[in-house]
C-alpha positions in Angstrom: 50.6 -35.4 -22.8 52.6 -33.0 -24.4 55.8 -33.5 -22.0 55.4 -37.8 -23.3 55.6 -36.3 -27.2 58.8 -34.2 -26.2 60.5 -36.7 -24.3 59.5 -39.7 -27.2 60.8 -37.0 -29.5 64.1 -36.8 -27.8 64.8 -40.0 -27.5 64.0 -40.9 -31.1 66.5 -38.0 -32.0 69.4 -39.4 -29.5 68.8 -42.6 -31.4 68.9 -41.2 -34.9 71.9 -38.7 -33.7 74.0 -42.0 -32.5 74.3 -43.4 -36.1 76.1 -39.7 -37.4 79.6 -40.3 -38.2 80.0 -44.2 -37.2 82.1 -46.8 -39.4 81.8 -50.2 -39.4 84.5 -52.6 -38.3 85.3 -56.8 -39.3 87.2 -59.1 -37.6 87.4 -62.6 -38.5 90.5 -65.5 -37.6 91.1 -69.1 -38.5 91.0 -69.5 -34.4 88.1 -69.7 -32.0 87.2 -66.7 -29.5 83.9 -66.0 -28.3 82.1 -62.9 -30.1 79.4 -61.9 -31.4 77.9 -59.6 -34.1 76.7 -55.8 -33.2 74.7 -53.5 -34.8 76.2 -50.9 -33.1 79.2 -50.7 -30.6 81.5 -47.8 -28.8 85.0 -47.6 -30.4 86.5 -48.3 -26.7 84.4 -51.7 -26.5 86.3 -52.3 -30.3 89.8 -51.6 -28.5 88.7 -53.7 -25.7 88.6 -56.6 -27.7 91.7 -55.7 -30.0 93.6 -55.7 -26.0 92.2 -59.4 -25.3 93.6 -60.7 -28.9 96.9 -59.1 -27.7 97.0 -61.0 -24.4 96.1 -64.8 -25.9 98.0 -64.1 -29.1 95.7 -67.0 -31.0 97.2 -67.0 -34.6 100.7 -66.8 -35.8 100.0 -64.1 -38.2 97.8 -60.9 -37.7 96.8 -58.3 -40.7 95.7 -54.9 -39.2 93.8 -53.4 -42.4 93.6 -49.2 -41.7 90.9 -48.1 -44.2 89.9 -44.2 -43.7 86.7 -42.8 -44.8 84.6 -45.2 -45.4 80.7 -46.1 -44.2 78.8 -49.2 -44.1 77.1 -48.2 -47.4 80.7 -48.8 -49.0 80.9 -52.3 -48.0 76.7 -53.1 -49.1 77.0 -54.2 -52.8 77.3 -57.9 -53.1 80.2 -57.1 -55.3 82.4 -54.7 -53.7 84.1 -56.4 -51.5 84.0 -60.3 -52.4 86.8 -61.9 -50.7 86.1 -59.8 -47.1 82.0 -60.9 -47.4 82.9 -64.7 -48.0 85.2 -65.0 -45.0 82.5 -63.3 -42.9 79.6 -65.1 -44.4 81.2 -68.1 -43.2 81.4 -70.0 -47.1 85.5 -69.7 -46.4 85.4 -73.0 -44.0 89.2 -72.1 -42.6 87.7 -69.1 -40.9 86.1 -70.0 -37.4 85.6 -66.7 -36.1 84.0 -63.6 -36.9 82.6 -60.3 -35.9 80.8 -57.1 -37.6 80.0 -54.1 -36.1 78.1 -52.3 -38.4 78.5 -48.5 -36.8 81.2 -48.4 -34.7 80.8 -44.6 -32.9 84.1 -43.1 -32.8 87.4 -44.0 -34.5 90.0 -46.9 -33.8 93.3 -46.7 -34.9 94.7 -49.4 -37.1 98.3 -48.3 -36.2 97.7 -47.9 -32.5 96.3 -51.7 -32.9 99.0 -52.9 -35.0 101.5 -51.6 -32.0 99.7 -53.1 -29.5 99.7 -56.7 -30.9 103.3 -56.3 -31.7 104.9 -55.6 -28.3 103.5 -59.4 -27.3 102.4 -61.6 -30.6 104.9 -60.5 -33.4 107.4 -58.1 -35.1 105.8 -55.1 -36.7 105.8 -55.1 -40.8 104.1 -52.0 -42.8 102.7 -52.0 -46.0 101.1 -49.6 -48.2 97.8 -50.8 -49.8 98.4 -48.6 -52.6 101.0 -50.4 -53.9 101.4 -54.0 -55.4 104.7 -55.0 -53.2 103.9 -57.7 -50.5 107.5 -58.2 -48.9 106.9 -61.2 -46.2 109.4 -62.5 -43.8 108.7 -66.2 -44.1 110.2 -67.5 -41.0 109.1 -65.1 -37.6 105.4 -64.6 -36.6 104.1 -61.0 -37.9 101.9 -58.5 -37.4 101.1 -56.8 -40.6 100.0 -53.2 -40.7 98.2 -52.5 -44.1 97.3 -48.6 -44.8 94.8 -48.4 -47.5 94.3 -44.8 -49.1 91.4 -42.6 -48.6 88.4 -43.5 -51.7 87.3 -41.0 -54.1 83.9 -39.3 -54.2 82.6 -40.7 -56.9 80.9 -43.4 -56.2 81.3 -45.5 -59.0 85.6 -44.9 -58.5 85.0 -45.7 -54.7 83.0 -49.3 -55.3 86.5 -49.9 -58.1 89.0 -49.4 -55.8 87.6 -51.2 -52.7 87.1 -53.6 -55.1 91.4 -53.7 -56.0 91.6 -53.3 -51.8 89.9 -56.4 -51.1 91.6 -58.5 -53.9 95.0 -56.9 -52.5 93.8 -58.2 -49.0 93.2 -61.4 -50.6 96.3 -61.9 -52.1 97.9 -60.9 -49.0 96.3 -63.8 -46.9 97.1 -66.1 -49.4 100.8 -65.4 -49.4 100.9 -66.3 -45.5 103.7 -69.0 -44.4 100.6 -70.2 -42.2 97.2 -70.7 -42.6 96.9 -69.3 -39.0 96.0 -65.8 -39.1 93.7 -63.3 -37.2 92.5 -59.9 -39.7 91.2 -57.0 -37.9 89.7 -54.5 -40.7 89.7 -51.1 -39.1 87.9 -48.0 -40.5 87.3 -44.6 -39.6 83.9 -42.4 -40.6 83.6 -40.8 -44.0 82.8 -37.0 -43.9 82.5 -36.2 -47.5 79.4 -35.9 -49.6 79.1 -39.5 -50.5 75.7 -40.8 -48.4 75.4 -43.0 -45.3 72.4 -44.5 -46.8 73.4 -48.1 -48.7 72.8 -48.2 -51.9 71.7 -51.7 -52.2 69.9 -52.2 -48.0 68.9 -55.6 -48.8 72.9 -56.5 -48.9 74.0 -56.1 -45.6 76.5 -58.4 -44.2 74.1 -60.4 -41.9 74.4 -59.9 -38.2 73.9 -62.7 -35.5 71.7 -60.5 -33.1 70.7 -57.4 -35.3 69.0 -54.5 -33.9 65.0 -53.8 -34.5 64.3 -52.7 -38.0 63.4 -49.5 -36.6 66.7 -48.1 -35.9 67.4 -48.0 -39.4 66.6 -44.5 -39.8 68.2 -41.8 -41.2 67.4 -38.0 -40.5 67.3 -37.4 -44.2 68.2 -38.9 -47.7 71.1 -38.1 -50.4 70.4 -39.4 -53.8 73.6 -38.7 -54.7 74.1 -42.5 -54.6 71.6 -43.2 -56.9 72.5 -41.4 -59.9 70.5 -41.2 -63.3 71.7 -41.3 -66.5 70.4 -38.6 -69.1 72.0 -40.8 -71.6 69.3 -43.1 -72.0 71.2 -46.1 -70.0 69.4 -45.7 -66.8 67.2 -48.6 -66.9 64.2 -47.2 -65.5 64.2 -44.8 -68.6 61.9 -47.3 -70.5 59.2 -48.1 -68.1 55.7 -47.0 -68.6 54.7 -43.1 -66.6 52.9 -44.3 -63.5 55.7 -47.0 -63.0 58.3 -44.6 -63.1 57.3 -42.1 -60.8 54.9 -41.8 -57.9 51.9 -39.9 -58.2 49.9 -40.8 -54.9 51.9 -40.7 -51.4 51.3 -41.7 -48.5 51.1 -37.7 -47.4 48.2 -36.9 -50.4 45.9 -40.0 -49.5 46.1 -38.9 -45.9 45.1 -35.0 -46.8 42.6 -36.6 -49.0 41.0 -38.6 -46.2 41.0 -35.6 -43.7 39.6 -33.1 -46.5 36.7 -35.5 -47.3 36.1 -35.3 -43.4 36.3 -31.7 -43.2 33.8 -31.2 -46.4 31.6 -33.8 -44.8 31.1 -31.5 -41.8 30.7 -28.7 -43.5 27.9 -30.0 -46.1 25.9 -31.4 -43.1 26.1 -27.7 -41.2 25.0 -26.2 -44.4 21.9 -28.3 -44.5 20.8 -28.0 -41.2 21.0 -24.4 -41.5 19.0 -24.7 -45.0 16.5 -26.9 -43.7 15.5 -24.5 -41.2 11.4 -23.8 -41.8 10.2 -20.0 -40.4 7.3 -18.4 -41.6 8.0 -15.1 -42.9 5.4 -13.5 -40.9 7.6 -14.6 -37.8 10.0 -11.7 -36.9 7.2 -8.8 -38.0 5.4 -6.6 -35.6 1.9 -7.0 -35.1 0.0 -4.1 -36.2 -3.7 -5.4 -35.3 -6.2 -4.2 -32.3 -4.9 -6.7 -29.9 -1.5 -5.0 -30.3 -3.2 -1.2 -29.6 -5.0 -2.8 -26.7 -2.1 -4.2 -24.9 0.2 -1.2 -25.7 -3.2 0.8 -23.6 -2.5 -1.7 -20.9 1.1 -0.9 -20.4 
């Protein structure tokens, strides 16, 4: 029994332990290719399907987006990233393809992808997403290498300037000669203090074939994404005590129901004992002539 516990054990730590350090990554194009959503996926099955996009060449125009230190958590709130969630929701119609990997375990390279798709579907054009300049050649096909800085720690500066990010992607695609275009959004894990745990988890971009709920797990939480305000402007500052905080866990009602248990026992041993009915005259030594004779006898 106890090697089934140690081996359950391990396996539920190799499956907590595979979500450390992961990224996601997006990929969506106005042409049709078979994929389909992940939860979680290898960085050399990413490359692999970077490699078949560079061997059919589908679009004219291909944006390689290089975004480091970033976790799915970044890309959660309904408003961080606008532009990027409607093309992969499917509400922008001209998109007809699309895949999310939520935790992609190791890192791709957005440059090493940008090269590849050059040598066969386009010349090579860098950009710097920290700038506002989006110099185009009109005429040839392209493949666009966009380098996005590292985010901030705060989190409040790091949900801003994915915000500007995504509104510079947008403007990007926009400024395409061609409405045929193929975006691969690359990413690589974030190793500051800033938490892997969303801060909104009923926001996820939604998956085709997600993963049991149960592999959502994290080996321990950082509430440094949810700060509170000491200013008064937190908005659970105004609700009533036993609203705001919880009193009664899961942990005390099960110690309560095991200490009940254990007093239980111990009242009912108590009076058994109590109820015990000897004579006092029970443990003396007779003193009488029947006691003289038989001593005689012996």
């Amino acid at each position: 029994m106890l090697v089934r516990l140690l081996t359950a054990a391990a396996v539920a730590a190799s499956s907590v332990s595979a979500f450390r350090d992961t990224s996601p990554f997006f990929l969506f194009s106005t042409a049709e290719f078979e994929g389909q959503s992940q939860q979680i996926a290898t960085a050399r099955d990413v490359q692999a399907r970077i490699e078949d996009l560079a061997k059919s060449c589908p679009s004219d125009s291909y944006i390689v987006v290089s975004q480091p230190g970033v976790s799915a958590a970044d890309f959660a709130g309904r408003q961080t990233t606008p532009h990027l969630r409607r093309r992969l929701g499917g509400e922008d119609k001209t998109v007809k393809s699309s895949v999310q990997v939520r935790d992609v375990v190791g890192q791709v390279s957005g440059s090493e992808a940008a090269t590849l798709l050059s040598k066969s579907c386009g010349s090579l054009v860098e950009l710097d997403g920290s700038e506002a300049l989006i110099p185009l050649d009109q005429e040839t096909p392209q493949v666009v290498l966009v380098t996005f800085p590292a985010l901030p720690e705060e989190v409040e500066k790091r949900v801003s300037m994915l915000r500007k990010q995504d509104s510079y992607l947008n403007t990007l695609l926009s400024s395409l000669p061609n409405d045929k275009f193929t975006v691969i959004y690359t990413t690589t894990p974030y190793t500051g203090k800033a938490s892997s745990e969303p801060q909104h988890p009923d926001s996820y971009y939604h998956m085709d074939e997600p993963y049991p709920s149960d592999m959502h797990i994290d080996l321990k939480r950082d509430l440094s994404v949810y700060p509170r305000a000491t200013n008064g402007t937190n908005p659970d500052s105004n609700l009533p005590l036993f609203e705001k905080y919880q009193f009664l866990s899961s942990g005390i009602f099960m110690g309560l129901g095991v200490s009940i248990l254990l007093i239980s026992i111990l009242y009912i041993g108590i009076s058994a004992i109590a109820g015990l009915e000897v004579s006092y005259m029970a443990f003396s030594k007779e003193m009488g002539p029947a006691a003289q004779k038989k001593q005689q006898q012996q």
